[in-house]
C-alpha positions as CSV (number, residue, x, y, z in Angstrom):
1,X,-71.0,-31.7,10.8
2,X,-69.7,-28.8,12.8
3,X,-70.2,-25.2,12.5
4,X,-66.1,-24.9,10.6
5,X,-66.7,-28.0,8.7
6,X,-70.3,-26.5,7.5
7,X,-68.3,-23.1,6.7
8,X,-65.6,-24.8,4.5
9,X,-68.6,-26.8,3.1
10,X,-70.1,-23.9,2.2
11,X,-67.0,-22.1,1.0
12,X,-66.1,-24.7,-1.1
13,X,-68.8,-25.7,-3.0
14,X,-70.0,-22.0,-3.6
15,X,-66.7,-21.4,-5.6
16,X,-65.6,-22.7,-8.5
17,X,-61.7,-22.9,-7.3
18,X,-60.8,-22.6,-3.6
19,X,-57.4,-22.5,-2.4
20,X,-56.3,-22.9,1.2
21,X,-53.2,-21.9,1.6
22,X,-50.9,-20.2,3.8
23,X,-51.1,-16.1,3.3
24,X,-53.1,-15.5,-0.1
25,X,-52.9,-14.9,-3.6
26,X,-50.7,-11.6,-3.6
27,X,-48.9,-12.2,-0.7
28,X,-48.1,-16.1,-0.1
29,X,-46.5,-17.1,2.9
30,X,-44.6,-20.8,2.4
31,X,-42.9,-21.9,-1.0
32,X,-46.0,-24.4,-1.5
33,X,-48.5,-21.9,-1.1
34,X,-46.5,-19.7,-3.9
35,X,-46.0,-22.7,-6.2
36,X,-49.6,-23.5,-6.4
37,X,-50.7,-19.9,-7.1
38,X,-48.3,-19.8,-10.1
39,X,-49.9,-23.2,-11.2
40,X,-53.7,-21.8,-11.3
41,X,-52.3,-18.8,-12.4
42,X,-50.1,-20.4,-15.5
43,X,-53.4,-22.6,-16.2
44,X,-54.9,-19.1,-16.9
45,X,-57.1,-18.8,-13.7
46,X,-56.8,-15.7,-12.3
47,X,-60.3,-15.6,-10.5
48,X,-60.2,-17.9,-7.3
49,X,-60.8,-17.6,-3.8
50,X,-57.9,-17.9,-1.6
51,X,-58.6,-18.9,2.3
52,X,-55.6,-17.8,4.5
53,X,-55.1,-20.6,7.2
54,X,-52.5,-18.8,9.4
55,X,-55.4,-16.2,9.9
56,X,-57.7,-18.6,11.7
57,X,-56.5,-21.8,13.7
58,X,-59.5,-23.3,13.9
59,X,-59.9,-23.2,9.7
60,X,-56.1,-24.2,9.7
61,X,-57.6,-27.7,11.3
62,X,-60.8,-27.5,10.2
63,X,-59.8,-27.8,6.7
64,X,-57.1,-30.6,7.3
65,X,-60.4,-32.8,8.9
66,X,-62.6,-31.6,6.3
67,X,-60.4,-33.6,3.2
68,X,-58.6,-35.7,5.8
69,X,-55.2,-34.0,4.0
70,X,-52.6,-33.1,6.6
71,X,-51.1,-30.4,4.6
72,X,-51.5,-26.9,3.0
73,X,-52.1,-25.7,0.8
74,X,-55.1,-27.5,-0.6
75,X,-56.9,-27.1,-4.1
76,X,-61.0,-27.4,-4.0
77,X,-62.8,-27.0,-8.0
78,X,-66.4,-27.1,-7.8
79,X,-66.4,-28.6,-4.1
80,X,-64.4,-32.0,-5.1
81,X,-60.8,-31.8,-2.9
82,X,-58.0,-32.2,-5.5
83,X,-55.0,-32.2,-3.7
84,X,-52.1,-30.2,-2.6
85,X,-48.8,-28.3,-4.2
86,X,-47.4,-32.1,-5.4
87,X,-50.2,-33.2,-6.8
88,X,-51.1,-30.0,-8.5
89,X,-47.8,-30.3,-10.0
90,X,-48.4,-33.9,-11.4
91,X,-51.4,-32.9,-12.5
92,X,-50.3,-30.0,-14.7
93,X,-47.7,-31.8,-16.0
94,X,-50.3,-34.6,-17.4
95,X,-52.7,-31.9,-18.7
96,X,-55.1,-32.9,-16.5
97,X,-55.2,-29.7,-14.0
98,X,-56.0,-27.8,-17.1
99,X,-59.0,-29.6,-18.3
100,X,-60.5,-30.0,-14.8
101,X,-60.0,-25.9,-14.7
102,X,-61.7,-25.4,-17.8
103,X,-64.6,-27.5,-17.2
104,X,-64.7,-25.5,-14.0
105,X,-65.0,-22.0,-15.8
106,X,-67.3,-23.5,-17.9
């Protein structure tokens, strides 16, 4: 594993929620990124660490290897890779987002 993968390792599974996204949780910087703020944000999480991938190429990569998931933003709860703005939306709209996120806080 290299030294980026090890970091996102670590970043990952020391957080409950992760978000890689594009800009961060005040600020978003693509439609996507936005949408899946609102999402954790609707779901009543409001503590989550946000990684901005425009401010680091190498994590911009390194994160698209790590879940071999071409696209940002991506949603990490307790270290398992969820998915990104399209399935967070499918998810919330089966209820199942919400019940992973409260085990989470848990």
């Amino acid at each position: 594993m290299s030294d980026m993968q090890q970091r996102i390792h670590q970043t990952v599974t020391g957080n409950p929620v992760v978000l890689y996204m594009k800009g961060d949780a005040r600020f978003p910087q693509c439609g996507f990124s936005a949408t899946a703020v609102q999402i954790l944000k609707t779901c009543g999480v409001n503590d989550f660490v946000t990684v901005n991938v425009l401010a680091d190429e190498a994590i911009r990569q390194g994160v698209k290897e790590y879940a071999n998931w071409p696209t940002i933003p991506q949603l990490y709860i307790k270290g398992e890779f969820i998915g990104g703005c399209d399935i967070m939306k499918e998810m919330y709209q089966a209820g199942e987002l919400q019940e992973m996120l409260e085990e989470a806080a848990a």
